[in-house]
N, C-alpha and C positions, 0 to 999 in steps of 0.2 A: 507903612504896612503894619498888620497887625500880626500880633504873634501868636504863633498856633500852640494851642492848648488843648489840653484834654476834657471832652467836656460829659455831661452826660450821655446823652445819643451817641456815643462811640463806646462809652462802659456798655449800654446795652445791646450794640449790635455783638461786641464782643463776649457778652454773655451767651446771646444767642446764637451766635456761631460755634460755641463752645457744646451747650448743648447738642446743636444739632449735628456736631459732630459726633459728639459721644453716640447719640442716639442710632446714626446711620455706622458706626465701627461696631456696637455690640447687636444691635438686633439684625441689621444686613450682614456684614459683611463677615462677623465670628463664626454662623452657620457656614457660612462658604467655606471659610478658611479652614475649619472642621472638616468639610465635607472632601476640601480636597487632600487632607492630609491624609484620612481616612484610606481614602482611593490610592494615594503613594502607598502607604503602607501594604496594602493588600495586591497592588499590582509587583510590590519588591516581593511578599509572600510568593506570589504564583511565579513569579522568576525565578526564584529559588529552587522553589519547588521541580521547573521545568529542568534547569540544572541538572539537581541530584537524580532525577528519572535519568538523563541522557545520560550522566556518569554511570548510573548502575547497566542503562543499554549496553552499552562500550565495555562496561564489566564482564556480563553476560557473554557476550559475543567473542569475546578474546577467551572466559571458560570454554565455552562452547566449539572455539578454533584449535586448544588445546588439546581438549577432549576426542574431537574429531583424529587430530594427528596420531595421538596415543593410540585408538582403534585402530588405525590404519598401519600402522608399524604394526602393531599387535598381529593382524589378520594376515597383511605379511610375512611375517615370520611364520606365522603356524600355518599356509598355504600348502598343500599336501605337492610332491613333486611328483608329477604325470609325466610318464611315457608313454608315448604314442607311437607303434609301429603302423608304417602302413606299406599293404602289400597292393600291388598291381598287378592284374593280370596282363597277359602279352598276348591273348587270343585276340584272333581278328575279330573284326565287327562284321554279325552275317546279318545282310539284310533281305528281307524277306521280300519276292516280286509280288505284288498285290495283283490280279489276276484283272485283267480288263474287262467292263462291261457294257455292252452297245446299247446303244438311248432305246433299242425296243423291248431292251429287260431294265433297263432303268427304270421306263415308265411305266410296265407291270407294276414295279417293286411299289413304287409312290401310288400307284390306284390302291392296291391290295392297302398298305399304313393308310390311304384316305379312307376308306371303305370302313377299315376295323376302329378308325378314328370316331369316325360317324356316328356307329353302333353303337358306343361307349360311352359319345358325350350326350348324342341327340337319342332323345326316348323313343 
């Protein structure tokens, strides 16, 4: 068996696997690598940023719960104190008899309102 050796055609395939590594890490794959660091960076920014908004919300809202109570005790205390008398009278309830009328003055009454209806609307 013969012994293996290092011969030319393996220096140059290893050359050129060298190269074309280099050539595919810096021309592909460093814009990538860029691009996605890029995008980390700026997706932590807007985290952040979402954050300190929600901190100040939160801030806000507990001023604003403060503020509200302080006016409320305020307005309570200086609430003016009402008395209210109230008198009832104790006279009866008079009701009054509405006097009856027979369907041949009823139906007078309703021609006489059709009649001056007529006049009024119709030319």
């Amino acid at each position: 068996m013969a012994a293996l050796g290092i011969n030319l055609t393996f220096m140059v395939q290893m050359i050129h696997f060298l190269i074309a590594y280099m050539v595919i890490k810096y021309l592909f794959l460093k814009p990538g690598y860029v691009v996605v660091a890029t995008d980390a960076h700026r997706l932590k920014q807007i985290r952040s940023r979402i954050v300190a908004r929600q901190e100040l919300i939160a801030h806000k809202r507990t001023y604003k719960q403060t503020r509200w109570n302080l006016f409320k005790d305020f307005f309570y205390k200086q609430k003016p104190q009402v008395r209210k008398e109230y008198t009832v009278s104790t006279a009866p309830i008079v009701q009054k008899k509405v006097p009856e009328i027979s369907l041949q003055e009823l139906d007078k009454v309703a021609r006489t309102v059709a009649d001056a209806l007529n006049k009024k609307v119709l030319p």
